[in-house]
LUMFIFI-31738 format. One record per residue (C-alpha): residue number from 1; residue in three letters; x, y, z. Coordinates in steps of 0.2 Angstrom, whole numbers, plus 5000, padded with zeros to 4 digits. Layout:
N
+-----+------+------+------+------+
: seq : type :   c1 :   c2 :   c3 :
+-----+------+------+------+------+
: NUM :  ALA :    X :    Y :    Z :
...
+-----+------+------+------+------+
This chain:
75
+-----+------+------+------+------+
: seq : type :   c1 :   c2 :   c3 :
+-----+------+------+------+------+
:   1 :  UNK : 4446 : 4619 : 4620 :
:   2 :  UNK : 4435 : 4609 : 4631 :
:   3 :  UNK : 4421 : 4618 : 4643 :
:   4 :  UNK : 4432 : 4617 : 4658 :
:   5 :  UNK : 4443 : 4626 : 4648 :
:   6 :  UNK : 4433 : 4639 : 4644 :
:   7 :  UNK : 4428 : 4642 : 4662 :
:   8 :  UNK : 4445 : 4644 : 4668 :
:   9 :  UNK : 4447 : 4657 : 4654 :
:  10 :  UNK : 4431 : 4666 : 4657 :
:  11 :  UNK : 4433 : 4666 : 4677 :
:  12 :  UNK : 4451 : 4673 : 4674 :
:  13 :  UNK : 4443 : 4688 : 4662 :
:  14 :  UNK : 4433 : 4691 : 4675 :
:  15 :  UNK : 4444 : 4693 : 4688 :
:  16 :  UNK : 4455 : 4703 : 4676 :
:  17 :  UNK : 4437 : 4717 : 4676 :
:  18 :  UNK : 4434 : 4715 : 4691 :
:  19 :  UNK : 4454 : 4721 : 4698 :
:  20 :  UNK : 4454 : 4734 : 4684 :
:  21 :  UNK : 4437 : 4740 : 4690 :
:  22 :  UNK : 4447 : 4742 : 4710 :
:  23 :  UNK : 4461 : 4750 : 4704 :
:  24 :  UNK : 4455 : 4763 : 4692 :
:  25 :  UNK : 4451 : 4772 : 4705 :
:  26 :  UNK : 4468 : 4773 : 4719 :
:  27 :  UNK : 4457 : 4781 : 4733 :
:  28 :  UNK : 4445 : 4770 : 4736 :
:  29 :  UNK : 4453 : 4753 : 4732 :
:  30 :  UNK : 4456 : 4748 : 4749 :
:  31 :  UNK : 4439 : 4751 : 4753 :
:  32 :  UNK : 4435 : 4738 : 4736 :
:  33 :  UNK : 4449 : 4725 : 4739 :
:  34 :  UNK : 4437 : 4713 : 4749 :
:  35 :  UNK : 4426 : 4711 : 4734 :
:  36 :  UNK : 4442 : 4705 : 4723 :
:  37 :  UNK : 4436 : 4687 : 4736 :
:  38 :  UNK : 4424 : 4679 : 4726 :
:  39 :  UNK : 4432 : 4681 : 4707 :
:  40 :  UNK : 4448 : 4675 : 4714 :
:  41 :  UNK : 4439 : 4660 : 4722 :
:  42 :  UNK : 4428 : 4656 : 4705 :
:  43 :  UNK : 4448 : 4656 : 4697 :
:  44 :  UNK : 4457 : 4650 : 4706 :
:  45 :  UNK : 4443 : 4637 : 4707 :
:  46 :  UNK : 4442 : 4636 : 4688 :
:  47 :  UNK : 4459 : 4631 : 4684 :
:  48 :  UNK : 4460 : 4617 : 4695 :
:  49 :  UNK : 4445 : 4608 : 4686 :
:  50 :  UNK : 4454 : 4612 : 4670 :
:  51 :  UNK : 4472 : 4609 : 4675 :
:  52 :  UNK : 4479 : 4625 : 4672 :
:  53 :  UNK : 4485 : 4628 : 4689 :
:  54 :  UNK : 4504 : 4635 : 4685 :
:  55 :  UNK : 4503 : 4633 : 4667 :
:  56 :  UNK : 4500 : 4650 : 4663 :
:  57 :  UNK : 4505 : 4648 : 4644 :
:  58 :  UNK : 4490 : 4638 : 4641 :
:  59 :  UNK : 4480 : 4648 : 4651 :
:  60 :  UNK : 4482 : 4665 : 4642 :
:  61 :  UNK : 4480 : 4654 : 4625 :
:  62 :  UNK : 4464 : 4650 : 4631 :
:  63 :  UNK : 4461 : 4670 : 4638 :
:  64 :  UNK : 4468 : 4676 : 4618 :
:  65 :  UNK : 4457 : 4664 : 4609 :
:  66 :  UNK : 4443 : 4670 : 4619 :
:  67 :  UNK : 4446 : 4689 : 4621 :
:  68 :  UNK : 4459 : 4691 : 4606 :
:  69 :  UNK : 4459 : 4712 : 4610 :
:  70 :  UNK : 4463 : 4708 : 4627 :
:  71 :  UNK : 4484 : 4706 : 4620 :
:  72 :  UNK : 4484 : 4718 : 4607 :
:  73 :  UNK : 4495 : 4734 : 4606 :
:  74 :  UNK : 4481 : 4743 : 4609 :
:  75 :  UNK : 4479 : 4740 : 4629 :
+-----+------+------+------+------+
């Protein structure tokens, strides 16, 4: 996994929180969706630089070697 890799990975975990963090709460996530801008930039922005535009496989590879409780049955 090479560092442009990793950022990809880590900018798409991010982005992941920062979604989960707008949508716990159903009543005040129109007022939050704005601030979904910027981690979806940074991603979107990530996996260019790495390649991993459309190759979602390799992505969430990357997303399971980093975060490996992020897949499990437990979520």
């Amino acid at each position: 996994m090479h560092q442009a890799e990793i950022a990809a990975a880590q900018a798409y975990i991010r982005l992941l929180a920062a979604t989960r963090a707008v949508i716990d709460d159903p009543d005040d996530a129109p007022q939050y969706m704005p601030l979904l801008t910027s981690p979806i930039e940074e991603a979107d922005e990530a996996l260019r630089n790495a390649g991993l535009m459309g190759n979602e496989d390799r992505l969430f590879t990357l997303v399971r070697q980093l975060r490996p409780s992020m897949t499990g049955s437990g979520r």
